[in-house]
C-alpha positions as CSV (number, residue, x, y, z in Angstrom):
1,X,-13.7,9.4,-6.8
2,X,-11.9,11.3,-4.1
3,X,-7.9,10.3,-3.8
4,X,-6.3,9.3,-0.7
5,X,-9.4,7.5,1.2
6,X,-8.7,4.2,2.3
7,X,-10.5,2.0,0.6
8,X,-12.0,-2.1,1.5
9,X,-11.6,-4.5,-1.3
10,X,-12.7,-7.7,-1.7
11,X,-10.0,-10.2,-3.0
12,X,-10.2,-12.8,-5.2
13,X,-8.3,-15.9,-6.6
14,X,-5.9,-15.7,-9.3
15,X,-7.8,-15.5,-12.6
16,X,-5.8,-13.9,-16.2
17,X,-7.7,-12.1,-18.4
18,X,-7.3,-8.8,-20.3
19,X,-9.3,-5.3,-19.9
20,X,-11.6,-6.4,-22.7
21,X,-12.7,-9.5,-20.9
22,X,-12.1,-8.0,-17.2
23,X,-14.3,-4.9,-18.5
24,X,-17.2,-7.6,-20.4
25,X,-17.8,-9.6,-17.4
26,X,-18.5,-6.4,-15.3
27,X,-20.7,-5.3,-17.8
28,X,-22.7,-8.5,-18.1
29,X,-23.2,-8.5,-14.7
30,X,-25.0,-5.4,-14.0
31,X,-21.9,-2.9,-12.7
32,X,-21.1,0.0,-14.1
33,X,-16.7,1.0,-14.2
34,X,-16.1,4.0,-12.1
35,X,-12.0,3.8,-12.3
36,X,-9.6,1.3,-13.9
37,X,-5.7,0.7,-13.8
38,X,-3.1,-1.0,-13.3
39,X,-1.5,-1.3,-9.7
40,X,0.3,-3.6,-7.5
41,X,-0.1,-5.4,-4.0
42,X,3.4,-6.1,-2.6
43,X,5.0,-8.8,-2.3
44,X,2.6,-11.2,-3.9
45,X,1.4,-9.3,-7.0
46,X,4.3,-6.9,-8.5
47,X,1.6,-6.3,-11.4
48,X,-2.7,-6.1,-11.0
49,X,-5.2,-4.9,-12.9
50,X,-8.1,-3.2,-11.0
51,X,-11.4,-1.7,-11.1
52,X,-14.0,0.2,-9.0
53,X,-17.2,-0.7,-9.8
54,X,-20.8,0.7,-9.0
């Protein structure tokens, strides 16, 4: 993946689970991880987890 692109994301509600769980749900539904991390979206969320699926 090529840095500094803007990129469109689709938001979602408020749901706590850790990389294991994030990372089986994607899985089980057919996507494939490209990048993972953990980022912020100031001011509502000082601490995210993310990750760019294909």
């Amino acid at each position: 993946m090529e840095t500094g692109n803007e990129m469109i994301i689709a938001s979602t509600s408020c749901k706590m689970v850790n990389f294991k769980h994030f990372e089986e749900e994607i899985f089980r539904n057919g996507l494939n991880i490209v990048e993972k991390g953990i980022t912020c979206i100031e001011p509502d969320f000082t601490t995210i987890m993310y990750v760019v699926v294909e």
